[in-house]
C-alpha atoms as one frame of an Amber mdcrd trajectory, in Angstrom:
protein
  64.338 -24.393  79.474  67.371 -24.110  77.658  70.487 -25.591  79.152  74.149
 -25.834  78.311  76.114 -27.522  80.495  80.129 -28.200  80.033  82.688 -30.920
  81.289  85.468 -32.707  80.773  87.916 -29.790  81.975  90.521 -30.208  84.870
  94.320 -29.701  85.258  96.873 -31.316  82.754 100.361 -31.054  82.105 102.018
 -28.782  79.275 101.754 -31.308  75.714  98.772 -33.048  77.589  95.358 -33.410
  75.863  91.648 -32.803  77.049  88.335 -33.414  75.975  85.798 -30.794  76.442
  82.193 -31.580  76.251  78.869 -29.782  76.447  75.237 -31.417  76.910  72.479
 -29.350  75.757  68.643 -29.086  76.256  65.457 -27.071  75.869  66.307 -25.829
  71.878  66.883 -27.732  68.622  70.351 -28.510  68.502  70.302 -29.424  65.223
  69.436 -25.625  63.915  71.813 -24.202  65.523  75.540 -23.079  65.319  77.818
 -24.204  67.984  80.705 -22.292  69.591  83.614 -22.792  72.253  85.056 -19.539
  73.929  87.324 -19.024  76.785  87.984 -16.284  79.038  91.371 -16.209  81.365
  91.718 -14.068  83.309  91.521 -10.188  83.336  91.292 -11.346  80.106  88.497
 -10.773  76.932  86.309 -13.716  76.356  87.855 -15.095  73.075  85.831 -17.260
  70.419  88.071 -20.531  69.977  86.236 -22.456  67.530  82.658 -22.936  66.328
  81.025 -25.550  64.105  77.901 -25.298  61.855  74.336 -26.574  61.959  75.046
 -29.607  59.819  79.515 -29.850  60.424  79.977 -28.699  57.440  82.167 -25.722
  58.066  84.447 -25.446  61.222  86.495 -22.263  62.241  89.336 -21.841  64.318
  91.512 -18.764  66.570  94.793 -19.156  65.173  95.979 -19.701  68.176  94.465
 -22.869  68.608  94.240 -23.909  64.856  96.327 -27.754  64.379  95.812 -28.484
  68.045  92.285 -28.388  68.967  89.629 -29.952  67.279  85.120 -28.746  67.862
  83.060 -31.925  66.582  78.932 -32.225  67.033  76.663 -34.846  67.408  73.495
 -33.904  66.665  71.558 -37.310  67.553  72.758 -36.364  71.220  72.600 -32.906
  70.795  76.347 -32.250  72.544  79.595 -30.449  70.827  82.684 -31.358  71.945
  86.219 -30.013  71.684  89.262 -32.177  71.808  92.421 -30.179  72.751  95.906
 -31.361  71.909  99.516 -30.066  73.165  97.740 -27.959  75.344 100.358 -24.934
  76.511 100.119 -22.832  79.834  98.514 -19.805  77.900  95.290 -22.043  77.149
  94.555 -21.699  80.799  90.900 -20.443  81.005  87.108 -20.667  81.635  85.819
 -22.675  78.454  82.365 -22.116  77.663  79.882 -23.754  75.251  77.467 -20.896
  73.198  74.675 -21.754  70.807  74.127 -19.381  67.636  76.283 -18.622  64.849
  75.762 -14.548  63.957  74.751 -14.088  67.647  75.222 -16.060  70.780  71.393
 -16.809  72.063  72.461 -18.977  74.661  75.436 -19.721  77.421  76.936 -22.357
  79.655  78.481 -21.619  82.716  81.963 -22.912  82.110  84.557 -25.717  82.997
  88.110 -24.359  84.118  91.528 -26.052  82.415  94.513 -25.538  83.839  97.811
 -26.264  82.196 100.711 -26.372  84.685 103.461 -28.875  85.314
């Protein structure tokens, strides 16, 4: 069974940092392109970064690009996303995907929330 599960979200302070991370099971990891979205809301679901099979190519929103950071470890089959000056509008749902052309796979979501 295939399973994507985030954490690591919560409620920090505007310029505060968080590390996001998502454990996954039941596919290989290792074939796969990851993804972070987020989805505040009455918003669209947004695509904030994904990362290749093997790291070698990462890809950014531009809103997000020189704060946020996706990594991968594929011995432990997790992706993780480490998020920098973090600003009130980042507020959102953030949710781990597997596939790189097309999503195959979901996790539910953690919630951050940036508010002083």
């Amino acid at each position: 069974q295939v399973q994507l599960v985030e954490s690591g979200g919560g409620l920090v302070q505007p310029g505060g940092s968080l590390r996001l991370s998502c454990a996954t099971t039941g596919f290989s990891f290792s074939n796969y392109g990851m993804n972070w979205y987020r989805q505040a809301p009455g918003k669209e679901r947004e695509l904030v970064a994904r990362i290749t099979s093997g790291s070698w190519r990462t890809e950014y929103a531009d809103s997000v690009k020189g704060r946020f950071t996706i990594s991968r470890d594929n011995h432990k089959n997790t992706v993780a996303l480490q998020m920098n000056s973090l600003k009130p509008e980042d507020t959102a749902v953030y949710l781990c995907a597997a596939g790189w052309d097309s999503i195959s796979s979901w996790g539910q979501g953690t919630q951050v929330t940036v508010s002083s």
